[in-house]
C-alpha positions as CSV (number, residue, x, y, z in Angstrom):
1,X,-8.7,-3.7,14.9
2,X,-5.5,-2.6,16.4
3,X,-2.6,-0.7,14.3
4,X,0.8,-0.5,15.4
5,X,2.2,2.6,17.4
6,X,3.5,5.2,15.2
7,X,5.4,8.1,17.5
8,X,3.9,11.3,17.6
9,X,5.6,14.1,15.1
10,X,6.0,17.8,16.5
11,X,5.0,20.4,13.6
12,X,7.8,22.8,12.3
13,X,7.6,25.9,11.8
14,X,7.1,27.2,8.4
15,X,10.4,28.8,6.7
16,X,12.8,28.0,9.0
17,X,16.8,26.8,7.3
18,X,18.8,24.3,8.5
19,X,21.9,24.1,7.5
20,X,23.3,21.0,7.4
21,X,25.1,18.9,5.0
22,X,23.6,17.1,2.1
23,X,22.6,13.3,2.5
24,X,25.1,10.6,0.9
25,X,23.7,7.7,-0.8
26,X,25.0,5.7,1.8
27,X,22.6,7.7,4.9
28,X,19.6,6.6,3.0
29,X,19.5,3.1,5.1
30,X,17.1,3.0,7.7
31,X,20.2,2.5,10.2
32,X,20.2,6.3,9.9
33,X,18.1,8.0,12.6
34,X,17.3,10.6,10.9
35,X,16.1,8.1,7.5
36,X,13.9,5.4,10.2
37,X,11.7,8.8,11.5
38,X,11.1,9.8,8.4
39,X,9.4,6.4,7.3
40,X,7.9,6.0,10.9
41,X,6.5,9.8,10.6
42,X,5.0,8.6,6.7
43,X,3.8,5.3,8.3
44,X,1.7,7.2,10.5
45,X,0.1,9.7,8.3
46,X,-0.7,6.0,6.5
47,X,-2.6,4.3,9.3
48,X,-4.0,7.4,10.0
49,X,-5.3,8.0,6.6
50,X,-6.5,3.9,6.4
51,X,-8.1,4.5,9.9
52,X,-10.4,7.8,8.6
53,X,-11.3,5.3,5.2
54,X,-12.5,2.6,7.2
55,X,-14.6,4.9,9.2
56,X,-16.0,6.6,5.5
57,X,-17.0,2.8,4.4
58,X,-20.7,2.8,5.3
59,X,-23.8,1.6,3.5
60,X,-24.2,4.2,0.9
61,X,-20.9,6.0,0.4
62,X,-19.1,6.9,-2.6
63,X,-16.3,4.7,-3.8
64,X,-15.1,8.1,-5.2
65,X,-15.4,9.9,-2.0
66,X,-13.5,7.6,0.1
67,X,-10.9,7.6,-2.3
68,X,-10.8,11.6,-2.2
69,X,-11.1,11.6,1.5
70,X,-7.5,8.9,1.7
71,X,-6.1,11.1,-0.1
72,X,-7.3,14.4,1.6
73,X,-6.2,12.8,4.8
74,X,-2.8,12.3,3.5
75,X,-2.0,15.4,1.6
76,X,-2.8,17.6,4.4
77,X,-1.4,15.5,7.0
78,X,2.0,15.9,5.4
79,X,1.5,19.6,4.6
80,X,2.2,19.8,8.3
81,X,5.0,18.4,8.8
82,X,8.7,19.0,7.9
83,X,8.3,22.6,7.1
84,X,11.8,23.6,7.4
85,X,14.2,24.3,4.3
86,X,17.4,22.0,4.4
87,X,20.1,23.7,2.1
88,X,17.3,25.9,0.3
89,X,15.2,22.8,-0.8
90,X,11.7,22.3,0.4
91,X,11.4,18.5,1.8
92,X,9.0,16.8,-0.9
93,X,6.4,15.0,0.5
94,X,2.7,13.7,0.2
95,X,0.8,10.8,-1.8
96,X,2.9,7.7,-2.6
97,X,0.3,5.6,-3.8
98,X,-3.0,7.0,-4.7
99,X,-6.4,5.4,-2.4
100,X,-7.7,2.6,-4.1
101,X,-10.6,1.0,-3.1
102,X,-11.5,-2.3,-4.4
103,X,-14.8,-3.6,-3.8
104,X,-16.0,-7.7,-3.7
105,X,-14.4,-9.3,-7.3
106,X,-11.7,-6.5,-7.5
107,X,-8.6,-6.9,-6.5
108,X,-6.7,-3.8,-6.6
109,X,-6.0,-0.3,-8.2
110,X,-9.9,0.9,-8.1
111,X,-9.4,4.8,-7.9
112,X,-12.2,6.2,-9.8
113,X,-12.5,9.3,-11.5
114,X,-14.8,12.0,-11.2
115,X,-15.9,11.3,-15.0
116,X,-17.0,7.8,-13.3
117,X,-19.1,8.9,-10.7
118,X,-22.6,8.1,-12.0
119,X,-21.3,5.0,-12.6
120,X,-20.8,3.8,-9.3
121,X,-23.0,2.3,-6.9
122,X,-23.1,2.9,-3.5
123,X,-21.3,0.4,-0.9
124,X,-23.9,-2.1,0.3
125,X,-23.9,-3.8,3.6
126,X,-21.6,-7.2,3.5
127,X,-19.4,-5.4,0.4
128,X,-15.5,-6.7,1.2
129,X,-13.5,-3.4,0.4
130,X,-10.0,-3.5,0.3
131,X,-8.1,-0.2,0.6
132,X,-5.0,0.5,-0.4
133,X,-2.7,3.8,0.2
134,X,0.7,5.6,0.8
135,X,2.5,8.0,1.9
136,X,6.4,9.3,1.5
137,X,8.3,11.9,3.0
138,X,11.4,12.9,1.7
139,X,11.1,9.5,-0.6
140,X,10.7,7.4,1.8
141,X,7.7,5.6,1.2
142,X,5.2,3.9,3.8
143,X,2.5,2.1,2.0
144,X,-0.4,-0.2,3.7
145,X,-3.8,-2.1,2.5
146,X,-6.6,-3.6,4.3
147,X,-9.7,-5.5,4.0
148,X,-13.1,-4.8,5.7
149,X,-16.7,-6.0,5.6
150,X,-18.7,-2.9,5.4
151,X,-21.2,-2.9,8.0
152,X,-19.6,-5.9,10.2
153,X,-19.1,-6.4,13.6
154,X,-16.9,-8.9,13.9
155,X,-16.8,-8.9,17.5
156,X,-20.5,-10.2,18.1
157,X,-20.5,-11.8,14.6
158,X,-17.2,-13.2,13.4
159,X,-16.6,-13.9,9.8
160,X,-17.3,-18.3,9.4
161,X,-16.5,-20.5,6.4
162,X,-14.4,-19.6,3.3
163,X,-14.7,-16.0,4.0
164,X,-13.2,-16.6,7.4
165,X,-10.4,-18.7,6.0
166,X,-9.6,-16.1,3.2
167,X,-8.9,-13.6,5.6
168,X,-7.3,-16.0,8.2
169,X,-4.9,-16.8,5.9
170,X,-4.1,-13.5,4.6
171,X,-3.5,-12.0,8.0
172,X,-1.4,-14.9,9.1
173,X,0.7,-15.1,5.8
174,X,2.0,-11.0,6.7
175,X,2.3,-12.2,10.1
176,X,4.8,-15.3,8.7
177,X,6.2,-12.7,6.4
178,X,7.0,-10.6,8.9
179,X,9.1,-13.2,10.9
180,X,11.0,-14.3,7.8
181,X,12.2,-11.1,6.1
182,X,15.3,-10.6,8.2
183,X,18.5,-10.2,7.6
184,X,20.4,-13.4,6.4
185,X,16.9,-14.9,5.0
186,X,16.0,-15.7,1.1
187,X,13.0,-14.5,-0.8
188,X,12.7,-17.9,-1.6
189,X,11.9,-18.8,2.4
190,X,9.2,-16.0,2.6
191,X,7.6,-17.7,-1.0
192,X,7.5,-21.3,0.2
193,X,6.5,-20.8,3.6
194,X,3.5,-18.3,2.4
195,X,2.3,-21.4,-0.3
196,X,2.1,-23.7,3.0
197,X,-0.3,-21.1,4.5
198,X,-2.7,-20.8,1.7
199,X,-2.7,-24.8,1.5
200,X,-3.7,-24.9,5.2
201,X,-6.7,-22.6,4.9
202,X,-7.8,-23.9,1.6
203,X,-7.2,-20.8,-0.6
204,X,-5.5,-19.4,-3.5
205,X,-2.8,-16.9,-3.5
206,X,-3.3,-14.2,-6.2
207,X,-1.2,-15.0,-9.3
208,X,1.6,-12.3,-10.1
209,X,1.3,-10.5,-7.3
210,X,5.4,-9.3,-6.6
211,X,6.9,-7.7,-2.9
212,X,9.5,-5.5,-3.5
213,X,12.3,-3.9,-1.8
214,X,11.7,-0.2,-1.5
215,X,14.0,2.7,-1.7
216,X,14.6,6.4,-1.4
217,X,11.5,7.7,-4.5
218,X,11.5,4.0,-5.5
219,X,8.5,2.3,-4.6
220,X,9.4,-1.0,-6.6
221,X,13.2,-1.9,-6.4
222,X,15.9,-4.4,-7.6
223,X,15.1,-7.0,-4.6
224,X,11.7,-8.8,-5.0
225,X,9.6,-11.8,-4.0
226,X,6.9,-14.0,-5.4
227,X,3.5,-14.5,-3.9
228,X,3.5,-17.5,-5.9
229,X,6.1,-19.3,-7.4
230,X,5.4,-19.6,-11.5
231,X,7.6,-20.9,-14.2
232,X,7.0,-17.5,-16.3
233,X,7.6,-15.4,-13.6
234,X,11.1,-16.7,-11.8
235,X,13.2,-14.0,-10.1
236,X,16.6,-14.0,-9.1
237,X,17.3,-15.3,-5.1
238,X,18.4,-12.6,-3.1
239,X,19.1,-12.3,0.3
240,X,17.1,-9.3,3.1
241,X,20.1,-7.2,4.4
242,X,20.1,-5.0,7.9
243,X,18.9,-1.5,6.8
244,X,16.7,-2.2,3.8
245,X,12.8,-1.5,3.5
246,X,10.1,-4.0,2.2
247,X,6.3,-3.8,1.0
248,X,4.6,-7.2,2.3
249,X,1.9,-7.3,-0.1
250,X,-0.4,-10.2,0.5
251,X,-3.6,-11.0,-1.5
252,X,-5.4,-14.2,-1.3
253,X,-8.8,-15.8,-2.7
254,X,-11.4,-18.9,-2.5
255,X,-11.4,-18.3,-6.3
256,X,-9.0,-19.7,-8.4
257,X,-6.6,-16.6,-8.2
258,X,-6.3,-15.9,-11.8
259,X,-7.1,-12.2,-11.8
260,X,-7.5,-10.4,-15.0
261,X,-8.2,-6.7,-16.3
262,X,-11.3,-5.1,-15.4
263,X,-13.2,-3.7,-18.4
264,X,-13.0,-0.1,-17.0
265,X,-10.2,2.3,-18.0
266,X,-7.3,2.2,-15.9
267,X,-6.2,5.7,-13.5
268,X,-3.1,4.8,-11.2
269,X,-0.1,5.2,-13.1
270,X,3.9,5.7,-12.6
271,X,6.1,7.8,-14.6
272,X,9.0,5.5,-16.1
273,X,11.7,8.1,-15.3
274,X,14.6,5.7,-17.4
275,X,12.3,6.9,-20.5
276,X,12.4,10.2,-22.5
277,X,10.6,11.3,-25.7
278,X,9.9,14.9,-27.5
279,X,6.1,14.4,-27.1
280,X,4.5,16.0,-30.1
281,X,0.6,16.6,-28.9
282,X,0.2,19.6,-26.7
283,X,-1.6,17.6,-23.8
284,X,0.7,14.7,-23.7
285,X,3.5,17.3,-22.7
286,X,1.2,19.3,-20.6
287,X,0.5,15.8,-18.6
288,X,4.0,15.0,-18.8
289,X,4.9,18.7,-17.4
290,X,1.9,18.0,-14.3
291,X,3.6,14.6,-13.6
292,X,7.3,15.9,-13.4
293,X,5.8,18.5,-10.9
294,X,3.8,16.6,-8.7
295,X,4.4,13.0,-8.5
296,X,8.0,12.3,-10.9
297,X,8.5,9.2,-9.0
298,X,6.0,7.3,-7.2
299,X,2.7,6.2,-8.6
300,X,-0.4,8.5,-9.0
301,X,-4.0,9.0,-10.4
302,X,-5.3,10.9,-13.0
303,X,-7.8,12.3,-10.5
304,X,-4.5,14.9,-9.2
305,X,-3.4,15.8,-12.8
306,X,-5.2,18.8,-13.6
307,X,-8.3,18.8,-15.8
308,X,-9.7,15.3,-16.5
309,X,-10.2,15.7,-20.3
310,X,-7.1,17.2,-21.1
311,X,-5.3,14.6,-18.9
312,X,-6.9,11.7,-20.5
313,X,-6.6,12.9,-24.3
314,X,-2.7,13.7,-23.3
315,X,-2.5,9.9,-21.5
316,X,-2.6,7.8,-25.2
317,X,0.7,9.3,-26.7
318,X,2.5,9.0,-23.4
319,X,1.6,5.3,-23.2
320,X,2.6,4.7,-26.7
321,X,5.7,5.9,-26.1
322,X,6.3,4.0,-22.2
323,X,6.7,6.8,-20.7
324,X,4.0,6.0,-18.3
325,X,3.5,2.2,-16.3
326,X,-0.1,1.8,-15.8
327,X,-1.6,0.0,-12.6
328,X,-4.8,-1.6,-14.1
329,X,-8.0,-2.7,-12.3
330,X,-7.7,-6.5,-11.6
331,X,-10.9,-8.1,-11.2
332,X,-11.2,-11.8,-10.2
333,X,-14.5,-14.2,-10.5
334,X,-17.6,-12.3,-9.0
335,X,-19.0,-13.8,-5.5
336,X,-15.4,-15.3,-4.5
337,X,-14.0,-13.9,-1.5
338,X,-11.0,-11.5,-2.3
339,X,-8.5,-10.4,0.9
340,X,-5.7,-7.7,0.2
341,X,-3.1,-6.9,2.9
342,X,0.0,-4.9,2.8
343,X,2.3,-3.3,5.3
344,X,6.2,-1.7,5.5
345,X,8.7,-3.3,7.7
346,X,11.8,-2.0,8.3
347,X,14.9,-4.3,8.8
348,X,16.6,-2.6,11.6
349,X,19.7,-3.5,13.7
350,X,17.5,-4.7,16.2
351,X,15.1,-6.3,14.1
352,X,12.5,-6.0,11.6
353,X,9.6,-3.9,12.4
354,X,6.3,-2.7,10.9
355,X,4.9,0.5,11.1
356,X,2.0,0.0,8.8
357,X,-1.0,-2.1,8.7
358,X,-3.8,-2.7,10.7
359,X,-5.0,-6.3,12.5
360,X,-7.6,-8.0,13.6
361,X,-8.3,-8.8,16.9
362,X,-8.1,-12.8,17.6
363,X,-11.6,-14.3,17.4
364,X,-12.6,-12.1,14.4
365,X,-12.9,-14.6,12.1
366,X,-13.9,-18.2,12.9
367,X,-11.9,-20.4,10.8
368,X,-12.2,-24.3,11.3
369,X,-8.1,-24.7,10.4
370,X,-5.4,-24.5,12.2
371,X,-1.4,-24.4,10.5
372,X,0.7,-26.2,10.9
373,X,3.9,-27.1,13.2
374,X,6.5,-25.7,10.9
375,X,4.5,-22.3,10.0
376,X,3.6,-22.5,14.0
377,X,7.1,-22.6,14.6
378,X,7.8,-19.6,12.4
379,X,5.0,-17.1,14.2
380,X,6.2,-18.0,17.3
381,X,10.0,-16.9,16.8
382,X,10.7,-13.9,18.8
383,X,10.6,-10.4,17.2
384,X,11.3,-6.9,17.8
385,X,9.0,-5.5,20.6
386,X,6.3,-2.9,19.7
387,X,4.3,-0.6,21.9
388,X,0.7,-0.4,20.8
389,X,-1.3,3.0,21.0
390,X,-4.7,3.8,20.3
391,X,-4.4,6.1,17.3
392,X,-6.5,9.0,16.4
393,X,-9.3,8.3,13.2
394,X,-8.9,10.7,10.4
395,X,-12.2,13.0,10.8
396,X,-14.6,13.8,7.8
397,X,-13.6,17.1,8.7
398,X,-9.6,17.0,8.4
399,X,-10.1,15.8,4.9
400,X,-12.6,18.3,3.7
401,X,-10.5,20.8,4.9
């Protein structure tokens, strides 16, 4: 696995001022300097953090303790940095999307809670884990997912047969997305030319799955597009603009890709900020109170709100009310092969780069299908160049602090 080069960020001293003028809507485009190193400096506590929770997922851990150790590895990674005051404000920083990791039939958003811990069984050798995290500073969000085999060395052994295909074609439909989210292309170019890539390698893309544009404290903006195209779900066309910031979110099956709720209770969750309401039970505003302080904007888990009881008997009145939008566990049919992959670009002047995700190296996985000349076409167009550097894992240690 390789990951792509992330620049090295100098601590700051703790306290320090700088006095400088506050940022206009307008400076919050990557073409900024100042807005890019922000996201590159989050996009690296990211890989970092996915790096150290590939390295936890080993016959017998804890799905719980992986997920503690992400987010470990990101919350103190990001207490490091950016230390100085600008105009008397602290720079907010730390979790934009809690670890989740999703093992064999589920899909996404498994962040257990303690409560759930007897629960869970261990990770077995040949469990498929997809993990899923991020990371913001100052808003700007960096978020990344990627699947593994526990135990696999695909190196000696590479993956054959539909589970070879599955990821094949998940890691080559970033790759395509990549290429196509430029300025002056259509959300509707990414969507078809991802359907032709599934079609090749014989596999399903996962229903309702959206990409979005991201923003400044907004993890899910105006501009989106389809993993696949349905009549119930049609979004408006829009076209990818120099200086905007996109979530490639990629999830693919040898199922059927119908994915519904998993019968356990949901914890990832994102405060609706458009909503108010005079919350009458004492919890529900306590929770409410915890959110506002500690994640207002970006999607969290239960796990960081305080006590677990008083959280969850304060979660039903918030719901009721939408002041919360929950991230539910989606589970497809047991003993398919489920691949999850998600990375940040950045549509700079010069191109669009990523600065999250991880890759395979070629020969990893043994797929008997090849794509074809169009999407060929499209993998091979030239892109911005990036330096690869061997990154530092995320030690047991770091996280447990």
């Amino acid at each position: 696995m390789s990951e792509f080069e992330q620049q090295p960020v100098a601590e700051e001293a703790e306290g320090q001022e700088v006095d400088i003028a506050e940022e206009e809507e307008e400076d919050n485009s990557v073409e900024n300097s100042d807005v890019a190193t922000k996201y590159r400096d989050a996009a690296r506590v990211v890989n970092t953090a996915l790096e150290g929770c590939i390295s936890q997922c080993v016959a017998g851990a804890s799905v719980l303790d992986v997920c503690k150790f992400g987010d470990a590895v990101i919350t103190q990674s990001t207490e490091r940095l950016y230390r100085k005051k600008v105009n008397g404000r602290t720079i907010e920083k730390g979790i934009a999307f809690p670890t989740c990791v999703s093992v064999n039939e589920i899909v996404c958003h498994h962040s257990p809670l303690e409560s759930d811990k007897d629960n869970l069984r261990p990770l077995e050798e040949g469990d498929l884990v997809k993990l899923d995290l991020g990371c913001h500073i100052d808003g700007y969000i960096a978020l990344a997912a990627h699947t593994i085999v526990v135990g696999a060395n695909l190196a000696e052994a590479p993956l054959t047969g539909k589970q070879a295909d599955a990821f094949a074609a998940a890691y080559t439909a970033v790759d395509v997305c990549e290429k196509l989210i430029k300025a002056g292309n259509t959300n509707e170019q990414v969507t078809s030319a991802i359907a032709k890539v599934a079609e090749t390698f014989g596999v399903q893309l996962i229903q309702g799955t959206m990409m979005h544009q991201m923003k400044r404290f907004v993890i899910d903006a105006a501009k989106m597009i389809c993993l696949v195209e349905e009549e119930e779900q049609r979004i408006e066309q829009c076209t990818f603009e120099t200086g905007e910031v996109y979530c490639i979110d990629v999830a693919v099956s040898t199922g059927d890709g119908k994915c519904r709720e998993a019968d356990v209770p949901t914890t990832v969750f994102k405060r609706i900020v458009e909503r108010t309401y005079n919350l009458r039970q004492r919890f529900a505003r306590q929770l409410i109170a915890e959110i506002t302080n500690k994640s207002p904007t970006v999607p969290f888990t239960l796990r960081s709100m305080g006590t677990e009881s008083q959280a969850r008997a304060g979660l039903r009145e918030c719901l009721a009310n939408e002041l919360l939008l929950p991230y539910p566990v989606m589970v497809e049919r047991e003993d398919e092969t489920i691949v999850h992959v998600k990375c940040t670009v950045l549509l700079l002047p010069s191109g669009t780069t990523r600065i999250t995700g991880l890759t395979y190296e070629a020969g990893s996985f043994n797929s008997d299908k090849t794509v074809d000349e169009e999407t060929a076409a499209i993998l091979a167009q030239a892109g911005k160049k990036k330096r690869r550097k061997k990154k530092k894992k995320a030690s047991a240690e770091e996280a447990e602090g």
